[in-house]
Steps between C-alpha positions, in 0.01 A plus 500: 500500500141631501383552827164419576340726872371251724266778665303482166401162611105456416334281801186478276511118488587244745481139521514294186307239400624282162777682316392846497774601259283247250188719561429286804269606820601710784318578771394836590248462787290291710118489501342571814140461668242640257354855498144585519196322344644527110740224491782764543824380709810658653843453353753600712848568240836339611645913325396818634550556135207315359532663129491111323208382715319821436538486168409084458217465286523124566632274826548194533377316877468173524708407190154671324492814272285774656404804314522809716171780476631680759785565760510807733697633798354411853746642759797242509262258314375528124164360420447292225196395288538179249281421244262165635527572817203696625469372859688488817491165568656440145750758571574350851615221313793661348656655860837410556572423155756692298481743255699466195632649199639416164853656533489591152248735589671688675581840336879545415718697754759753366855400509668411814211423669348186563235273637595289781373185384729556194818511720370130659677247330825649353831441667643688709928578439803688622666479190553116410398429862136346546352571792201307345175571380269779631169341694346804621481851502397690798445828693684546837373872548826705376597290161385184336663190559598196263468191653782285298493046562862376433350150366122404423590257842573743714308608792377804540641636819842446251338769297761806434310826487649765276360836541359645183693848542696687272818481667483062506313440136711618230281364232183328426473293137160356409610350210824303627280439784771616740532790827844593572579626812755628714486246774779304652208235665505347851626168549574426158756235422 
């Protein structure tokens, strides 16, 4: 069976919006308070790897297309310029929304590696055992985490959290929509 390195994981996207599998949204940032007299405005990125935002030539905010003219590095910030908006009460208007992306803008990843958001979605298995479906993916400091819900009703403090290591995951399958892991679960029935 191929065997796919969960350390190759790509954190470059987080938090999907629509189906991003069908070219949907995901969010890459949030807007903060504007920047100088220009109309400029922070954007603080949910990645430390920002590669998809930096390379956006449009956003959406607001459910709105917004063509980027500029985006540069501002400590832990970027800041971003959008075409129309040329003052900073205009660009106070857009803090605290989100920054997204088209996930089919996103440029493709060599194999084994993958997006986060991609890994949202797919069910999670020890063989023909379904933990359920995986909700989130997150960092914990040593190794990502997959947050797996046994049934859309269940709560989240149910939640079975598989870490995304090579020793647990023995493969990951886009296409079949599936991650199968080494994982006997806790408090399963």
């Amino acid at each position: 069976m191929y065997k796919t390195p969960p350390s190759k994981i790509t954190k470059s996207a987080a938090m999907p919006q629509e189906n991003p599998g069908d070219g949907g949204l995901v969010a890459l940032g949030k807007i903060g308070r504007p920047y100088g007299l220009t109309g400029a405005m922070h954007v603080f990125p949910y990645s430390p790897d920002a590669a998809t935002l930096r390379r956006a030539k449009t956003i959406t905010v607001r459910n709105r297309e917004h063509a980027v003219k500029s985006l540069r590095a501002h400590g832990e910030s970027y800041v971003m310029m959008l075409d129309g908006v040329d003052t900073p009460e205009l660009a106070q208007t857009f803090t605290n929304s989100e920054v997204l992306v088209a996930r089919d803008a996103f440029p493709p990843l060599p194999d084994g590696e993958f997006y986060w958001v991609d890994l949202v979605g797919l069910d999670c298995t020890n063989g023909d055992h379904l933990f359920g479906q995986i909700v989130e993916v997150f960092e914990v400091g040593a190794h990502p985490l997959l947050r797996v819900r046994k049934t859309p009703e269940a709560n989240e403090r149910d939640d079975e959290l598989i870490p995304f290591v090579d020793a647990i995951v023995r493969s990951v399958d886009l296409a079949a929509r599936r991650v199968d892991v080494e994982w006997a679960g806790l408090g399963d029935d």
